[in-house]
VOBABA-30912 format. One line per 4 residues: their letters; for each residue x, z, y of N, C-alpha, C. Coordinates in nm, 3 decimals, m for minus. Layout:
<atoms>
a> X Z Y X Z Y X Z Y ~ ...
</atoms>
This chain:
<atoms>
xxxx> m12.400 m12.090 m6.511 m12.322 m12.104 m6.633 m12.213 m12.209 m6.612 ~ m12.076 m12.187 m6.648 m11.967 m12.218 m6.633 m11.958 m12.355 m6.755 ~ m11.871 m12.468 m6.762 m11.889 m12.562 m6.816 m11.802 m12.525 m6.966 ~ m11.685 m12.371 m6.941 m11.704 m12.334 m7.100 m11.754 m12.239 m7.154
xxxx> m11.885 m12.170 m7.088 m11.998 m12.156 m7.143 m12.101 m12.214 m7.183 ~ m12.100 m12.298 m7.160 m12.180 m12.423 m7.202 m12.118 m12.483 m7.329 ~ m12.007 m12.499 m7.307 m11.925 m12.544 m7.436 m11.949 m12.464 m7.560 ~ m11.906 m12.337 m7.510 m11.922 m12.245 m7.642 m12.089 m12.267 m7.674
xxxx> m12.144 m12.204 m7.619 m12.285 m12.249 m7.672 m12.322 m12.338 m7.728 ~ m12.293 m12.472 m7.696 m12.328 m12.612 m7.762 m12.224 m12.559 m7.920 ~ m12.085 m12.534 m7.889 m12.041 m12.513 m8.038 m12.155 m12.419 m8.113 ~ m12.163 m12.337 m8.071 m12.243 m12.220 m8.153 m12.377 m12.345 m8.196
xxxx> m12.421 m12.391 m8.122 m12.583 m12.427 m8.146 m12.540 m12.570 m8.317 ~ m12.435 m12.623 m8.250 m12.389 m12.738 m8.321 m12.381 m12.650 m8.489 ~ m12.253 m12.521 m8.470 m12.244 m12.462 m8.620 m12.363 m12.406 m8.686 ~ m12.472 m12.359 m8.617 m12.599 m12.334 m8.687 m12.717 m12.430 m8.717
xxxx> m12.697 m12.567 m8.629 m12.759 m12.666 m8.722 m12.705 m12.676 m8.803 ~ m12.567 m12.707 m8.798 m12.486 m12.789 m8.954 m12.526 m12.746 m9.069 ~ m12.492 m12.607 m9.010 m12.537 m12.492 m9.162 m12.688 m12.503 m9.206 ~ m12.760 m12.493 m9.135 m12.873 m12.502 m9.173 m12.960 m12.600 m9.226
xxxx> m12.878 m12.770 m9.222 m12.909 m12.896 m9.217 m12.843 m12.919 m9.387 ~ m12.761 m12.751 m9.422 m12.718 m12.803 m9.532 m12.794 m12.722 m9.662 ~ m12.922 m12.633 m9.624 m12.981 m12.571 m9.660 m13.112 m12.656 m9.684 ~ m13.139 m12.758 m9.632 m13.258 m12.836 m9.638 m13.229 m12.927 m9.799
xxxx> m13.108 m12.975 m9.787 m13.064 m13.057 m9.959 m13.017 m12.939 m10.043 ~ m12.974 m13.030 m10.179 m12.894 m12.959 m10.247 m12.750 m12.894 m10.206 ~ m12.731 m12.803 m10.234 m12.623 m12.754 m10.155 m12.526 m12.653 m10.268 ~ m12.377 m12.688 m10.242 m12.283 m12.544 m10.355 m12.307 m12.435 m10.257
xxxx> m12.348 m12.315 m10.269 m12.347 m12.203 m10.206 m12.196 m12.153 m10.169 ~ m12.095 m12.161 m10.288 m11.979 m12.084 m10.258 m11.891 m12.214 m10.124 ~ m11.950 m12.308 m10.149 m11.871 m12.359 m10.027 m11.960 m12.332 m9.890 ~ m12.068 m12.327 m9.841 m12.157 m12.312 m9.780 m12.073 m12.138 m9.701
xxxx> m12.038 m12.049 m9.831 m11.998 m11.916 m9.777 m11.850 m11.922 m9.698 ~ m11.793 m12.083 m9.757 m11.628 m12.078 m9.700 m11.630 m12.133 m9.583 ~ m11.754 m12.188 m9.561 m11.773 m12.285 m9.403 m11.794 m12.174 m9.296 ~ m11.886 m12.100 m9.350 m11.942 m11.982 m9.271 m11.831 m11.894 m9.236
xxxx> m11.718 m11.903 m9.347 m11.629 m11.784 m9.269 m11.544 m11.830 m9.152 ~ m11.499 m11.967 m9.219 m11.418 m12.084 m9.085 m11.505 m12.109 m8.944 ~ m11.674 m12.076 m8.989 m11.705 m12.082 m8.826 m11.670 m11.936 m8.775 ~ m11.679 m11.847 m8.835 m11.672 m11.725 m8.754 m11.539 m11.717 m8.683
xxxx> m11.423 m11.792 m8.768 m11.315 m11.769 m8.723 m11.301 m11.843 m8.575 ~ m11.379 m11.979 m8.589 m11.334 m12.113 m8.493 m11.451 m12.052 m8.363 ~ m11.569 m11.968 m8.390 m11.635 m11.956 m8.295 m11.617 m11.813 m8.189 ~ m11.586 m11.719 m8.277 m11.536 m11.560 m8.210 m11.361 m11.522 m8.261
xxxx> m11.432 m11.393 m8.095 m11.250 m11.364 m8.115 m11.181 m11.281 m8.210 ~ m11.178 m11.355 m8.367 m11.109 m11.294 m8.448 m11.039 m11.406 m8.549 ~ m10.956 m11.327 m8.551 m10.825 m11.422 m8.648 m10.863 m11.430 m8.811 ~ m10.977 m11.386 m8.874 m10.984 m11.398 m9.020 m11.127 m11.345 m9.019
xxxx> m11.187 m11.408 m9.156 m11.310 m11.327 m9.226 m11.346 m11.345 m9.373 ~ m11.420 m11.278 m9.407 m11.406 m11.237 m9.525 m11.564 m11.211 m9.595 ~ m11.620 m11.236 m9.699 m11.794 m11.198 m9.744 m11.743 m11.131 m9.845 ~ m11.826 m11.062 m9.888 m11.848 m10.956 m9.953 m12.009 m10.941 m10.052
xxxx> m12.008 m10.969 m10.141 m12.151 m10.959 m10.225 m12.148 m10.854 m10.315 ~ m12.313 m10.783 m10.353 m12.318 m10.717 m10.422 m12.378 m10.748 m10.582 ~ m12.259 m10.716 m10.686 m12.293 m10.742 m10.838 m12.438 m10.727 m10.912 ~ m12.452 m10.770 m10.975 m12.605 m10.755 m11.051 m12.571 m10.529 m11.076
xxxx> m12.469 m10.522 m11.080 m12.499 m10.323 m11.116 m12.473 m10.272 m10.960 ~ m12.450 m10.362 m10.853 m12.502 m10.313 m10.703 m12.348 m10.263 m10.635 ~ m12.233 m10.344 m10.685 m12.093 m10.316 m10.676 m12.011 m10.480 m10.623 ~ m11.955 m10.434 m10.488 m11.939 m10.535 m10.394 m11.855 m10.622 m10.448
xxxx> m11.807 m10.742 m10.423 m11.749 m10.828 m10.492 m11.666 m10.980 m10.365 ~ m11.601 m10.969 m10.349 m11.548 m11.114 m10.278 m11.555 m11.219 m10.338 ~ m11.642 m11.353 m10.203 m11.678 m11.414 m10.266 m11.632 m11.567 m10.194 ~ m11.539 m11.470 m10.048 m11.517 m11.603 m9.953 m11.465 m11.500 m9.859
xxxx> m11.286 m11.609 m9.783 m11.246 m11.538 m9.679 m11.191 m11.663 m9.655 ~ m11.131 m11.617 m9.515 m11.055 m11.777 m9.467 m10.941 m11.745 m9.438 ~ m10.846 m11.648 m9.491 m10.686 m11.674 m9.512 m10.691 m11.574 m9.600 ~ m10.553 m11.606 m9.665 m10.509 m11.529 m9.793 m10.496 m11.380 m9.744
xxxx> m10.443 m11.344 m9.627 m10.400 m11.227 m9.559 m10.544 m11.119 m9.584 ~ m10.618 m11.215 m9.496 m10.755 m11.154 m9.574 m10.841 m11.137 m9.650 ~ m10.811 m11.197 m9.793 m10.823 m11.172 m9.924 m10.779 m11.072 m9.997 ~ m10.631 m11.094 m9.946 m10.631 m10.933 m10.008 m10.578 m10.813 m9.957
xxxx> m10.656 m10.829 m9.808 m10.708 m10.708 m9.762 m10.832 m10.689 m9.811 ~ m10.906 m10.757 m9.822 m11.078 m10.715 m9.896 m11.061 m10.678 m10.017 ~ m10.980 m10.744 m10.133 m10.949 m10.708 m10.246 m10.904 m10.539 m10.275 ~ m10.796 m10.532 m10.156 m10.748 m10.364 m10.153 m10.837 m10.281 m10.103
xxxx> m10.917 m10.355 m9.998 m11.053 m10.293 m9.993 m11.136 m10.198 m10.105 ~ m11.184 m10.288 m10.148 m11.228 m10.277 m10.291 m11.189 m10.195 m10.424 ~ m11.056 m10.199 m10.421 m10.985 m10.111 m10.504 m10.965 m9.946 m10.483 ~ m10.935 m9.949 m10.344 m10.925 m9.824 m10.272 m11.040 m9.744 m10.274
xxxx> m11.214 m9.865 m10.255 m11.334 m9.778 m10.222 m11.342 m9.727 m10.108 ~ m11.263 m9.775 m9.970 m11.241 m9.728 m9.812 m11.247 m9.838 m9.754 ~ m11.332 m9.847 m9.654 m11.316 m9.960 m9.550 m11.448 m9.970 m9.502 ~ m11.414 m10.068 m9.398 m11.573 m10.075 m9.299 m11.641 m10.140 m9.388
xxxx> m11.580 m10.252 m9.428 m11.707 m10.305 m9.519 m11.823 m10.272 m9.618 ~ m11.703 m10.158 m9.688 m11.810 m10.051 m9.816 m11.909 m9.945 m9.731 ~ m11.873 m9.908 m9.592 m11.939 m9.858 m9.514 m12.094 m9.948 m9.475 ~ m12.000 m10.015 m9.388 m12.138 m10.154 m9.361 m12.256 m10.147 m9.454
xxxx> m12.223 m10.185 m9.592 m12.317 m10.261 m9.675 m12.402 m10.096 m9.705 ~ m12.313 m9.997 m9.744 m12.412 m9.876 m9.806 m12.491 m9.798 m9.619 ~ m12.457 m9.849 m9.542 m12.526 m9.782 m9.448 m12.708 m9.917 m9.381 ~ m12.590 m10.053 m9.414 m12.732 m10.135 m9.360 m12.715 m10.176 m9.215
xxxx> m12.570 m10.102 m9.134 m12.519 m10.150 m8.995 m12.396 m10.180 m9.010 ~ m12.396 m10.227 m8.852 m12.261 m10.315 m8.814 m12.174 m10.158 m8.818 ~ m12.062 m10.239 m8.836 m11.959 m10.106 m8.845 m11.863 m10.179 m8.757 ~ m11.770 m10.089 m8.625 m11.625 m10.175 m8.540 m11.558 m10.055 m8.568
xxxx> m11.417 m10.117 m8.558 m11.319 m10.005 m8.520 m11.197 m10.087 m8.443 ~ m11.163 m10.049 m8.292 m11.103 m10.172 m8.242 m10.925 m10.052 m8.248 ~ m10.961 m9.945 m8.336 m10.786 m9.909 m8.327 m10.813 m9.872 m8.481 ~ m10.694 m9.974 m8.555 m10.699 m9.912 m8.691 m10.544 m9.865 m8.744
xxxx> m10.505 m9.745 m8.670 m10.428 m9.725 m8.662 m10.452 m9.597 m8.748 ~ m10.344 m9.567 m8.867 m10.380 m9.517 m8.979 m10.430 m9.350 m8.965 ~ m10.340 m9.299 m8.855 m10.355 m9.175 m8.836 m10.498 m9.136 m8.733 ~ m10.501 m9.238 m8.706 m10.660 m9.224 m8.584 m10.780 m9.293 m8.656
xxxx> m10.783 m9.384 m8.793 m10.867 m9.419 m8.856 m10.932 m9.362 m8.908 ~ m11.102 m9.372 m8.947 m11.160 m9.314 m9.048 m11.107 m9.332 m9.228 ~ m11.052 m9.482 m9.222 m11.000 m9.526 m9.359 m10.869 m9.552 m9.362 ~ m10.770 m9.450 m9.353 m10.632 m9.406 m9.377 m10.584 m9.513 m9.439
xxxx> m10.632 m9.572 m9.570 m10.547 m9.596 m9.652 m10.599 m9.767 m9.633 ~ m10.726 m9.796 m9.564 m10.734 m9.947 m9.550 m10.677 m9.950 m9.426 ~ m10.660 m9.868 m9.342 m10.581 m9.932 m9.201 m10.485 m9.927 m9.178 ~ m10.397 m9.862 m9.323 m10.233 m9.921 m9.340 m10.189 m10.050 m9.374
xxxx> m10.286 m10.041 m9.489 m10.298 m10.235 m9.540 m10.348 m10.326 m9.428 ~ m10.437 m10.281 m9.380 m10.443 m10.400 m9.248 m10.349 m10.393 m9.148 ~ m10.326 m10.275 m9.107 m10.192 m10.249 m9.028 m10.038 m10.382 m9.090 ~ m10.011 m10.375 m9.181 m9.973 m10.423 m9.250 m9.983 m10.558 m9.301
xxxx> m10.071 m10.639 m9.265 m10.109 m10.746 m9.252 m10.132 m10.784 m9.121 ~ m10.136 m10.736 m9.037 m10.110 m10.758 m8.838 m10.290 m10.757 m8.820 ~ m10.360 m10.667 m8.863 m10.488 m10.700 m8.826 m10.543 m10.518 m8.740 ~ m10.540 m10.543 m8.613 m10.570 m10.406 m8.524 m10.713 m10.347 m8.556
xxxx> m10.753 m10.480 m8.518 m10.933 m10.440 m8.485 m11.001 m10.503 m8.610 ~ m11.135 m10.469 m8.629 m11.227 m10.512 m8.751 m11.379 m10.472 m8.728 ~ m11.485 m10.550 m8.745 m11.627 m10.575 m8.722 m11.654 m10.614 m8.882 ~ m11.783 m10.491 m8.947 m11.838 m10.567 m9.044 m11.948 m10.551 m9.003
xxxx> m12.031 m10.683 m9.043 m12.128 m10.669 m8.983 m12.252 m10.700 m9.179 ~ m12.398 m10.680 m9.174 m12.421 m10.645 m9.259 m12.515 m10.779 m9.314 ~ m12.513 m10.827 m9.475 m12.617 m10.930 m9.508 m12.764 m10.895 m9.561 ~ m12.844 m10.877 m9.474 m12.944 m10.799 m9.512 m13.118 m10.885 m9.521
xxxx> m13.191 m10.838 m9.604 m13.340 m10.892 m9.607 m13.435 m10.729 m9.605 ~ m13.482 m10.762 m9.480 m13.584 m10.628 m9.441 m13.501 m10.494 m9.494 ~ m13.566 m10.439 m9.616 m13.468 m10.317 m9.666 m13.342 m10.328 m9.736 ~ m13.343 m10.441 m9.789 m13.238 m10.471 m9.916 m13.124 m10.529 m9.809
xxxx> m13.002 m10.511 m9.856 m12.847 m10.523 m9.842 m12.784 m10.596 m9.937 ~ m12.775 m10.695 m9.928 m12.700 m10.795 m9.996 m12.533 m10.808 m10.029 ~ m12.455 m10.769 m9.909 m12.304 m10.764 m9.898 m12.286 m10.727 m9.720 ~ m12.176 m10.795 m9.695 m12.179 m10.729 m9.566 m12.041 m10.865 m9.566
xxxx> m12.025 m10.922 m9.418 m11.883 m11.021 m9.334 m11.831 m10.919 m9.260 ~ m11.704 m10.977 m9.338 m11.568 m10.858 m9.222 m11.521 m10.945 m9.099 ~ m11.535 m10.953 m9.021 m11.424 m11.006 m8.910 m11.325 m10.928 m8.866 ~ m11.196 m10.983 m8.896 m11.048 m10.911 m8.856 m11.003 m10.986 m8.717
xxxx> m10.948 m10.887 m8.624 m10.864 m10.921 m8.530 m10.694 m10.876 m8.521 ~ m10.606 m10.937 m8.444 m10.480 m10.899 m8.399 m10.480 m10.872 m8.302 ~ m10.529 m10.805 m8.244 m10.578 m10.774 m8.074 m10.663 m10.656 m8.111 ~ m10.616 m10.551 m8.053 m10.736 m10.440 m8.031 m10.831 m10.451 m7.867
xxxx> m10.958 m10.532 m7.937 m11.019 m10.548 m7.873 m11.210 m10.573 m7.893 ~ m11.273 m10.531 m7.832 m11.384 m10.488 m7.868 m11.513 m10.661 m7.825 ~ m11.546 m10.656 m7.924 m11.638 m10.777 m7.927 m11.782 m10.758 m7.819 ~ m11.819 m10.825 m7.775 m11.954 m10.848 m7.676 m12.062 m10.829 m7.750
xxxx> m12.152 m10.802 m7.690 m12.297 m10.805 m7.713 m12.325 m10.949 m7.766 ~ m12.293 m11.023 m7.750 m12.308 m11.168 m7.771 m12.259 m11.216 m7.888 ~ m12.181 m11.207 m7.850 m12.049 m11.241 m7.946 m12.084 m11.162 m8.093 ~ m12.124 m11.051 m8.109 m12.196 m10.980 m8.216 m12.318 m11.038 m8.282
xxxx> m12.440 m11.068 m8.168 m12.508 m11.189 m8.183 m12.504 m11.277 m8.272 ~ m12.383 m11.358 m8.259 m12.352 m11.490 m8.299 m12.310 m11.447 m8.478 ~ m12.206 m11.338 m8.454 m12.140 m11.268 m8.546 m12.318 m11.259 m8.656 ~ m12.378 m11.196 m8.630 m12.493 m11.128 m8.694 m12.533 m11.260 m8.740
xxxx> m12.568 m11.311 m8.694 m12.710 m11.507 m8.687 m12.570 m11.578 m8.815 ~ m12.442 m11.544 m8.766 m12.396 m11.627 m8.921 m12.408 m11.540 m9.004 ~ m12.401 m11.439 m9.012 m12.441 m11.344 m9.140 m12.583 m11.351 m9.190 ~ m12.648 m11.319 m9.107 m12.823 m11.414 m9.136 m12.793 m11.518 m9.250
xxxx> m12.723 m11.649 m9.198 m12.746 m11.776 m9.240 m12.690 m11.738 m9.342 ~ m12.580 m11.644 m9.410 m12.571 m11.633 m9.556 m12.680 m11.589 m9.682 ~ m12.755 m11.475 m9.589 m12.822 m11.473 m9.630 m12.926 m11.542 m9.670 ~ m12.959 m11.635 m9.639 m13.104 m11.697 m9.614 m13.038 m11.783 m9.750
xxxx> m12.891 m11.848 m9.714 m12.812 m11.963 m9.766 m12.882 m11.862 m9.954 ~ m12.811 m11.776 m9.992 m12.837 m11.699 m10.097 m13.011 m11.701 m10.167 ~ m13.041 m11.657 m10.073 m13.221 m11.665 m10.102 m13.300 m11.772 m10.113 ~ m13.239 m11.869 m10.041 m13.263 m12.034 m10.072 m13.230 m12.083 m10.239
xxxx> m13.136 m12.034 m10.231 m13.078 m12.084 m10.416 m13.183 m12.019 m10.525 ~ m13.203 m11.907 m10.443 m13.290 m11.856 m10.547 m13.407 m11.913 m10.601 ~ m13.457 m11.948 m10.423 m13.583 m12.047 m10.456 m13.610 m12.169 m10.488 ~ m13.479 m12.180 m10.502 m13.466 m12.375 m10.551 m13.446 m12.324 m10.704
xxxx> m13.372 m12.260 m10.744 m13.407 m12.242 m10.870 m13.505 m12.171 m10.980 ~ m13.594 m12.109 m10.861 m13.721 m12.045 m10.908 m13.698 m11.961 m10.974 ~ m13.628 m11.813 m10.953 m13.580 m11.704 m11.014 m13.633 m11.587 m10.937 ~ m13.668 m11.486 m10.950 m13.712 m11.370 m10.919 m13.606 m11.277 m10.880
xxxx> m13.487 m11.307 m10.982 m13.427 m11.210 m10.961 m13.250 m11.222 m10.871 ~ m13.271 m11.164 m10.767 m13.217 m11.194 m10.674 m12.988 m11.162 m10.733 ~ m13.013 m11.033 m10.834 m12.866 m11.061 m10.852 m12.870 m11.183 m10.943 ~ m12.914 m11.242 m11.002 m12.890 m11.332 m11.094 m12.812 m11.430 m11.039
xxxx> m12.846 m11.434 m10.901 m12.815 m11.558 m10.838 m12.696 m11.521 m10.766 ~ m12.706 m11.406 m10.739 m12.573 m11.326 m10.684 m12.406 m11.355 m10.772 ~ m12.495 m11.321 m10.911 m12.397 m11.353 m10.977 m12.313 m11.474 m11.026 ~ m12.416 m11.572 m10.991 m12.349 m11.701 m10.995 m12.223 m11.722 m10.915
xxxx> m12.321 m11.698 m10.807 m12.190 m11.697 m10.657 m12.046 m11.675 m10.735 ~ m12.032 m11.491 m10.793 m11.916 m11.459 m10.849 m11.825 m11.485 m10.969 ~ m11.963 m11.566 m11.023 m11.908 m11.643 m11.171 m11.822 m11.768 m11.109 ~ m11.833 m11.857 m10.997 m11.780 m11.957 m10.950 m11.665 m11.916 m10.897
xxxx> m11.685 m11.799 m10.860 m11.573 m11.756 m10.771 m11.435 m11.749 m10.861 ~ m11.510 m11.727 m10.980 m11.351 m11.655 m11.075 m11.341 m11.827 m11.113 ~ m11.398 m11.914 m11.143 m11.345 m12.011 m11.168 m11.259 m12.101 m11.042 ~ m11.286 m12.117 m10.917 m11.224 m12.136 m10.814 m11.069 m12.049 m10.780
xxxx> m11.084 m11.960 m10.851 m10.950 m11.893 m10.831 m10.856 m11.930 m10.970 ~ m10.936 m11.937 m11.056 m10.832 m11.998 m11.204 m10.774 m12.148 m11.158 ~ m10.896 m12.250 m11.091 m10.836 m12.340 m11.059 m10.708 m12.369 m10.964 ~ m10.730 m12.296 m10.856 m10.622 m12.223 m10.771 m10.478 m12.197 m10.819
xxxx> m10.531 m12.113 m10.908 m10.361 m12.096 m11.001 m10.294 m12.210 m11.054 ~ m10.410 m12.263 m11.112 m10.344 m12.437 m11.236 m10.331 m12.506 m11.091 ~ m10.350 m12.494 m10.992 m10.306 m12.658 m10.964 m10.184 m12.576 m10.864 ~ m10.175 m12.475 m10.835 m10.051 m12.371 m10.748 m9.913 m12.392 m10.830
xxxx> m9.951 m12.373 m10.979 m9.805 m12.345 m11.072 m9.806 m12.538 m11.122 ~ m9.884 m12.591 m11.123 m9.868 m12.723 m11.158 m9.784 m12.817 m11.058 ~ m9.797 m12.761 m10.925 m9.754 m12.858 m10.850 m9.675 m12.795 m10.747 ~ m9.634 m12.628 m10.816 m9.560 m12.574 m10.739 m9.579 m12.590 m10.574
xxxx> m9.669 m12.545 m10.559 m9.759 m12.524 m10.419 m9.791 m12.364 m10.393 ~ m9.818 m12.333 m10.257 m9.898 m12.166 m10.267 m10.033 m12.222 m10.263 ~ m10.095 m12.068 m10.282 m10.283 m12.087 m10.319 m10.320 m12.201 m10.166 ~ m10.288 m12.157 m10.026 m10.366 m12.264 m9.970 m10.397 m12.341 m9.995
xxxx> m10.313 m12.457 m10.016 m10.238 m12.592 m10.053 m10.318 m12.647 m10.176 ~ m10.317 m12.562 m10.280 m10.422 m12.563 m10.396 m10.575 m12.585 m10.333 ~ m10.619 m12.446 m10.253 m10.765 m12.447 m10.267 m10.796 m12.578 m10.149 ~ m10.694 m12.633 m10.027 m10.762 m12.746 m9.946 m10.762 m12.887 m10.038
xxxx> m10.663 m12.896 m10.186 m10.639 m13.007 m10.252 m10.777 m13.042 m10.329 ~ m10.856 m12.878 m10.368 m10.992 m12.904 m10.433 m11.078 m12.925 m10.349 ~ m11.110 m12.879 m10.266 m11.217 m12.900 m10.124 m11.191 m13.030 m10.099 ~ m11.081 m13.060 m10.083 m11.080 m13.234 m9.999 m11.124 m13.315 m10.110
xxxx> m11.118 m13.285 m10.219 m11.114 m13.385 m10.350 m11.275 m13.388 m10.378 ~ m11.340 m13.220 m10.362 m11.523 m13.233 m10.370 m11.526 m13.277 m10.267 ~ m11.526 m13.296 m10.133 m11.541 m13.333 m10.004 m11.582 m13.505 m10.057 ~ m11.439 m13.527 m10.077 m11.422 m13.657 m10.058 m11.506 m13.762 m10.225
xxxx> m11.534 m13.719 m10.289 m11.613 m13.732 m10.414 m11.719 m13.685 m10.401 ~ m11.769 m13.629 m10.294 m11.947 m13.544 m10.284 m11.969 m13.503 m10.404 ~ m11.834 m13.421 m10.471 m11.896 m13.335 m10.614 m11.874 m13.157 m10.540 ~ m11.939 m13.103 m10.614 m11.982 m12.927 m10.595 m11.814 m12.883 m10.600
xxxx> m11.811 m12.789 m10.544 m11.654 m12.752 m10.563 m11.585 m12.710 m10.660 ~ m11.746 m12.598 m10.736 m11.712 m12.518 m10.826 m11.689 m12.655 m10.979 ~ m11.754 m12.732 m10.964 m11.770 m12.849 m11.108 m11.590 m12.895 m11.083 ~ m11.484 m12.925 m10.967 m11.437 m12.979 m10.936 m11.323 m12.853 m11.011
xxxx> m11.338 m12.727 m11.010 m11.245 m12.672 m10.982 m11.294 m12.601 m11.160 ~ m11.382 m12.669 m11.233 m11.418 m12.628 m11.344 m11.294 m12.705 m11.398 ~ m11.309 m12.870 m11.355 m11.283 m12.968 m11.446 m11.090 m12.963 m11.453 ~ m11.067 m12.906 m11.336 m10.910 m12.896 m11.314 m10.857 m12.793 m11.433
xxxx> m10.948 m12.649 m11.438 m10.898 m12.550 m11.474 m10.869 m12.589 m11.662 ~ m11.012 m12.679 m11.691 m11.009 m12.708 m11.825 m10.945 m12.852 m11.891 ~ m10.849 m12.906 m11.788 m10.776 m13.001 m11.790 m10.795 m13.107 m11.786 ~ m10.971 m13.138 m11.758 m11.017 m13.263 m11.769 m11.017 m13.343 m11.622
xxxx> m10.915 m13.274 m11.505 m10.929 m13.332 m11.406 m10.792 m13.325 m11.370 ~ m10.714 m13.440 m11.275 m10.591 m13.402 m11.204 m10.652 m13.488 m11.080 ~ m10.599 m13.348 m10.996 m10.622 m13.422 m10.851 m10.545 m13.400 m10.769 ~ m10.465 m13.522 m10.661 m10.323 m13.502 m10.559 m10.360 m13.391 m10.488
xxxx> m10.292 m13.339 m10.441 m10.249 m13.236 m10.350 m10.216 m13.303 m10.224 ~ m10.369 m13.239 m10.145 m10.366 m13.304 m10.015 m10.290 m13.220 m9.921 ~ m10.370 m13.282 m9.795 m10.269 m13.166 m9.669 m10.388 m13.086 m9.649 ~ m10.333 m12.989 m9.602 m10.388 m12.865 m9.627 m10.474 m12.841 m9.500
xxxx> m10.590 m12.757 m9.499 m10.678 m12.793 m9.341 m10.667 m12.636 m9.282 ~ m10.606 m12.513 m9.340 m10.576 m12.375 m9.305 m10.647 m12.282 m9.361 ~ m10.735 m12.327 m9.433 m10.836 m12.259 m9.489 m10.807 m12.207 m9.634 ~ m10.818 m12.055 m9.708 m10.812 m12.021 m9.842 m10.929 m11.959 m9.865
x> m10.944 m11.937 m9.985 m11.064 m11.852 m10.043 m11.046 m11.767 m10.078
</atoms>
């Protein structure tokens, strides 16, 4: 083993303690899902990712991506009802397609929009407990190029850790019922994006710029993101507009 195989490995081993070290305390889940997408990005070869959850009526929902590009490609996702991802989650497997080139695609009309956003290749891979299907992580590439056995691996074990991350909440809050908790996720979500807007048109910023100003501000205050991005939306908070770390939701 080569000294940056070793490297990568130690990264990989390093991002699945972290994560998992943050599952032992109290923990915000929806930030927990935005870390998870920034490792996929920082650890494999793809330029964006994206989660995907399913609603208390069993209807997928975004809940975390790590650039805007791929937000709303998942969003058009979604709208359209075509893409690997809606595949992924209703089949229970990994889904690739390393040419998404519209006329050679299975999903015509999502591999124009990704076409269209510079994204060739795409891996969803699936969030699953024994039979049940939870959502499914997209990984996008700009490179048509086909991911490793390994590298899928790694891909899969962070999709794991969402899961587990999800089922943990459940059991810290002693609930049975598994969308309930699902739905929280998406109830935060819409408030993280209202906040997004108020502090975007307030300070005449784009969404990045907004969502790293709330993260650095819970970061740096050890408050939940979603309380942070409650208190902005309902005016009881103003917070500077930091520098931005590349990351959107």
């Amino acid at each position: 083993m080569n000294s940056e195989d070793r490297g990568k490995e130690r990264a990989v081993a390093e991002a699945l303690v972290s994560l998992a070290d943050s599952l032992v305390d109290d923990y915000d889940m929806i930030e927990l899902l935005h870390r998870l997408a920034a490792e996929c990005v920082r650890l494999l070869p793809v330029d964006a990712a994206g989660l995907l959850l399913s609603d208390q009526r069993g209807a997928l929902r975004l809940v975390s991506s790590s650039t805007e590009r791929a937000r709303m490609l998942e969003l058009f996702q979604l709208q359209a009802e075509e893409g690997p991802c809606l595949d992924c989650f209703r089949t229970s497997r990994q889904v690739s397609s390393t040419d998404l080139t519209p006329a050679e695609s299975r999903w015509p009309r999502f591999a124009a929009q990704a076409s269209a956003a510079g994204f060739t290749a795409v891996h969803a891979l699936p969030l699953r407990l024994r039979d049940e299907t939870i959502g499914a992580l997209n990984l996008f590439s700009s490179t048509a190029q086909t991911m490793g056995a390994d590298e899928l691996r790694i891909g899969q074990a962070l999709a794991d850790v969402a899961t587990i991350s999800i089922l943990q909440e459940r059991a810290i809050r002693r609930t049975d019922i598994l969308n309930e908790q699902l739905q929280t996720a998406l109830n935060s979500r819409i408030i993280i994006e209202q906040a997004k807007g108020v502090l975007a048109e307030r300070n005449q910023i784009g969404v990045n710029e907004a969502f790293s100003a709330l993260r650095g501000y819970a970061r740096a205050h050890n408050l939940r993101l979603t309380a942070v991005a409650s208190d902005v939306t309902n005016g009881t908070l103003v917070i500077p507009v930091a520098a931005t770390d590349g990351h959107t939701a």
